[in-house]
Structure formats: C-alpha cells, structure tokens
N, C-alpha and C positions, 0 to 999 in steps of 0.2 A: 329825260328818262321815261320809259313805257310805262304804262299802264302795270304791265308783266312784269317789270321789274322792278316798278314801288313795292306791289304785291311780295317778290320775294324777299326784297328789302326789310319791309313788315317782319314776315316771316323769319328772316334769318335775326333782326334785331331779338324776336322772343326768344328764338335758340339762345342769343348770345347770352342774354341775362339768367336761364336756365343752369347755362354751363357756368357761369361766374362761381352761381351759387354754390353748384356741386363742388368747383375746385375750392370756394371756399369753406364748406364743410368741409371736406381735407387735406384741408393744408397744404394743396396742390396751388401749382402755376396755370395760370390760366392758356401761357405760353407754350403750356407742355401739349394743351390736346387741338388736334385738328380732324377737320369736317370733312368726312368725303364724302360727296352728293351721288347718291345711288341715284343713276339717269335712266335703268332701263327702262323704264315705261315711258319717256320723254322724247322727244325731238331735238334735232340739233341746236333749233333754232332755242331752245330753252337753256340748253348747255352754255350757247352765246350773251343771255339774258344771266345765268349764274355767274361767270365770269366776268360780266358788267359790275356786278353789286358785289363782288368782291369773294367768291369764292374761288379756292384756287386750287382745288384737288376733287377730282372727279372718276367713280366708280363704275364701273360698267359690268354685267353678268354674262354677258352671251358677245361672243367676238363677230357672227355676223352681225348682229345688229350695231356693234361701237365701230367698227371698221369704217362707215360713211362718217361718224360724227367726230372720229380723229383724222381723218383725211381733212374737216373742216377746219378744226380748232386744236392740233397736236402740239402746236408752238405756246398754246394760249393756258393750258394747264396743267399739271400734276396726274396721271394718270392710273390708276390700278386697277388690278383685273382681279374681284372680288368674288366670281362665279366657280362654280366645277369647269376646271378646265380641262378637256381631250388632249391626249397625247398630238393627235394629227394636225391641232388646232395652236398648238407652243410657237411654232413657228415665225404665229404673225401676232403673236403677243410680246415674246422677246423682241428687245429694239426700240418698241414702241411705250410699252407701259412702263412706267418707273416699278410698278409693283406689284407681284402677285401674292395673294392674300390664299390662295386659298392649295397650297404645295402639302398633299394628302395623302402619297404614295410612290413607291420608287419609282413604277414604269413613266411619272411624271418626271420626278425629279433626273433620270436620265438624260430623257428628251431636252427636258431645259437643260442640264448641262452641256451637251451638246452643240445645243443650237447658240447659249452663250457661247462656244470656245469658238463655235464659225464666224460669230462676233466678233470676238477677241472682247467681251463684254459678263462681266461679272454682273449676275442676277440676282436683287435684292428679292428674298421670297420671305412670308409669313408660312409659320408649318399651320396647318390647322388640326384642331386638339378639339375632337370629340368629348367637351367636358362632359355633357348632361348625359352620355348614354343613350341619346334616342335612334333607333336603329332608320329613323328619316332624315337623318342628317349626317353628311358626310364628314371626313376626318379622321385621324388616326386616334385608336382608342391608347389612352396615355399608358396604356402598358406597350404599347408599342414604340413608346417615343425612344427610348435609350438608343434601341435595334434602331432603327431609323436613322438616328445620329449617327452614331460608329458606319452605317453603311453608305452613309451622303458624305462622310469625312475625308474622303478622298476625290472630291467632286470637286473641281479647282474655281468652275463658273459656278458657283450659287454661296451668297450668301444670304444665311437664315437670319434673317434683322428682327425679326417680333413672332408671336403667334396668335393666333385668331382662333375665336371662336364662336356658336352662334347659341343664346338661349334659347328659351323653350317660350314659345309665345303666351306670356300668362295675365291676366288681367293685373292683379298687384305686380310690379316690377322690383319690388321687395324681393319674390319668390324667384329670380333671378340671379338675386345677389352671390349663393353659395359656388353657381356658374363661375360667376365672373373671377371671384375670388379664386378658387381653383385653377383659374389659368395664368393668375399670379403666380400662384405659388408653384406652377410648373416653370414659369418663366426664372424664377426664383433658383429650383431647383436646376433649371438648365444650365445656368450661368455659374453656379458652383461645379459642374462638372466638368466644364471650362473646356469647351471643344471650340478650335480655333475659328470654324466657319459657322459656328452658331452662339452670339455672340449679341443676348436677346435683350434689344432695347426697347423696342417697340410691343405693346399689345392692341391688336386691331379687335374691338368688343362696343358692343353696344348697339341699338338702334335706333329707331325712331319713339318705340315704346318704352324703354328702358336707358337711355343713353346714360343717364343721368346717376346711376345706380352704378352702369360701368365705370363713368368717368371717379365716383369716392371710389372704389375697386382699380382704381390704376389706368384705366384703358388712355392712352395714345391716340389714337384712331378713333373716332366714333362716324359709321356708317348712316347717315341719315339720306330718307325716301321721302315718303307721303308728308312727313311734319314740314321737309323743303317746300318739293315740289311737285305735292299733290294738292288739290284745292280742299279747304277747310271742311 
C-alpha cells in the first residue's frame, strides 16, 4: 500500500468511527449510510488510491472534468452525478452514472427522460429540495415539490429514489440540523402521497462539516470532500 493510501486509510478509519457514533446516537444501522467521495478537486489517479482502501461510491460535480476519470475507473465504482447538471450535458451522464443527485427542474427532468428511453434505461434520480431558502443554491423551493411530482408522473425513464439537499455552511453544524430534518419530513410527506415513480428511499445530505448531524437526521448518503481527500 502507498504512502497515499495509508494516508486515506487513516482518514477514512476517523470517518468511520464518527459515523458509528452518529448512527449510534440514533438508533440507526450503520449499514444504512454510505460515502460518497466528492473527487472534484482530485485526480484520477486518487479516485484509483480510494477505491484501493475500500471506497466504493464516487461523486463527481462537473462532467467535463469525471469523463477522463470514468473512462479510467467506470467498472471499478459506484457513480453519481452530484453537481448542477445542463440539459446539453444528460446525455453523457445517462448510462454512465448510477445516480444523479441533483434533478431540480423540468427542462431537466425531460431531457433525462428521454435519453433514458433511448436507453431503454430507467434513471435513478435524487429531486433536490431547496430546504434553507438561500437563493445561492439551487433546487426546487418545496412549494414546488407536489407540481413537480404530478408533472414528472408520466415520465416512464426516471425514477426518483431519495432527495437531496444542501446546508448552509455554518461553523456549529448544530445550526444545520432544522435543514436536514426538513428534508425528512418532505421525504416523509412524499411517500404518503404515494406517486408511483417517487418512491423516496434515499436522502442524499450532509458534508464533510456536518455529516454527522445529517446522518442522526436520517441521511443515506453523506457527500464527503476535504475530510477524505483533502490534506489535513
């Protein structure tokens, strides 16, 4: 083993014991949540070094930049597509990613479907749910969510497996909490409404500053960067 990859060894061993804790303050499964290693600021060759030490689901924001590093390693991990996605840009993410995280508006959600039926490929998508209000971050404001639903409900390639969302970068990750919780209880609310293609298992939440916070709040998913694979 490298140098690099004792390093993230290290690294991922303190995650691990982090997340223990969280699931064990509630009463979660530690089974329930999994890592996905935000690689954009990273090289392929670190993508190769995560997946050495046992990481197996890998994030990516910007499809020019993951396009060389799944051309490397597509066979080798778990894939989602975490970023603002372009309508122009679906094309070469369908196929390839197991997941997009971040499905925010119709002229989107068309395009994916679409490009699933040329597939013949049903598309597992995160809706993403503007909880906190900040007009800097993207997402559907939760009044929108119902409309959303009823109009994607006839969309035969996409199903909406989780939803996602993103806090507010705060020094205490306490002040996060009402976030997180809030996209429960949409997730919550969604699943008694009971539309056949949203069908919400998954919530993609948390980061590298807060995971921890998300994971007692339910989260599925936690999105970790700099606490991986940024240097200390």
């Amino acid at each position: 083993m490298t140098s690099e990859q004792e390093l993230l060894k290290e690294r991922l061993g303190r995650i691990e014991e982090r997340i223990a804790a969280a699931c064990s303050r509630s009463g979660r499964d530690r089974g329930d949540v999994k890592i996905v290693a935000v690689t954009k600021y990273v090289d392929s060759d670190t993508i190769g070094d995560l997946l050495q030490v046992g990481v197996e689901h890998i994030g990516e924001n910007r499809v020019q930049d993951a396009m060389p590093k799944y051309e490397q390693w597509g066979d080798r991990a778990v894939w989602h597509f975490i970023g603002h996605l372009q309508t122009n840009k679906v094309k070469e993410v369908v196929g390839r990613f197991a997941y997009i995280h971040s499905l925010d508006r119709l002229s989107l959600a068309r395009e994916i479907d679409k490009r699933g039926e040329a597939l013949n490929h049903v598309v597992p998508c995160f809706l993403q749910v503007n909880i906190s209000g900040e007009e800097t971050k993207f997402g559907l404001s939760p009044n929108d969510v119902l409309a959303f639903l009823r109009e994607t409900s006839n969309m035969k390639h996409i199903r909406i497996a989780g939803l996602m969302t993103m806090a507010p970068h705060v020094e205490n990750p306490e002040e996060a909490r009402p976030v997180f919780k809030g996209l429960r209880e949409w997730q919550e609310r969604i699943n008694e409404w009971k539309f056949p293609h949203a069908e919400i298992t998954e919530l993609s939440m948390g980061m590298s500053n807060d995971f921890e916070v998300a994971i007692e709040e339910g989260a599925t998913y936690i999105r970790l960067g700099s606490v991986l694979v940024k240097p200390d």
